[in-house]
N, C-alpha and C positions, 0 to 999 in steps of 0.2 A: 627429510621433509622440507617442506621447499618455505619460506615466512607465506605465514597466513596473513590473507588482506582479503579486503570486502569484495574486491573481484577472484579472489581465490572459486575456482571451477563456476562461475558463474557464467551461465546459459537459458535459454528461455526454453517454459514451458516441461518446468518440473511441478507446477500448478497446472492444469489441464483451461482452455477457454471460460467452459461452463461454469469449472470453481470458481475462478477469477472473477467474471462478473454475479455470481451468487455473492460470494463475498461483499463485495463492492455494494449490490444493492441491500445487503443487507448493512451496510456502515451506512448508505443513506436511511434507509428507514428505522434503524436506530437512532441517529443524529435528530431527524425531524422530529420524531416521535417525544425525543427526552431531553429536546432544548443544545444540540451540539454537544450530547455525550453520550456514553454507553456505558456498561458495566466495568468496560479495561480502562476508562477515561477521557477527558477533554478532545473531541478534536482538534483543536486546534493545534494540541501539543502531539496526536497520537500517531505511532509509525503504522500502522497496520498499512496503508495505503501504499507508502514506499514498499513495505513486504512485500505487499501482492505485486505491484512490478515488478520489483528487481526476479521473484520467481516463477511469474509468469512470461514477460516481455524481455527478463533479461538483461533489462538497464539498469543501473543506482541512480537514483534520484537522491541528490544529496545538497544542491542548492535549493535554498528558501524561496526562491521564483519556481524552481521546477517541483518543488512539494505542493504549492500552491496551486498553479494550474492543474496538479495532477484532483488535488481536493477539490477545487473548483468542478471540474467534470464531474463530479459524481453528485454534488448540490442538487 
């Protein structure tokens, strides 16, 4: 087996459209709702966002610029 890395078989749309932004609105309307947190924790700290990228759209977001605008979108 081949070293495992964060691009190890990674591809887009093993998350389906629909989940993806279900998802998504539901991380805003939890944030609004409970002052920038939710049950799993802080946003500001939290990955769920890079997740639904990297397995819906297929890219890692792993720079602090690029988590950001991705959180921003979703404000």
């Amino acid at each position: 087996m081949s070293k495992l890395t964060c691009k190890t078989g990674l591809q887009k749309n093993i998350i389906n459209k629909e989940v993806f932004q279900r998802e998504l609105a539901l991380c805003r309307k939890l944030s609004q709702e409970n002052g920038g947190k939710c049950g799993w924790g802080i946003c500001e700290n939290c990955g769920v966002i890079p997740l639904l990228y990297k397995l819906h759209k297929g890219v890692l977001l792993e720079e602090p610029a690029e988590i950001k605008r991705a959180k921003d979108k979703i404000a």
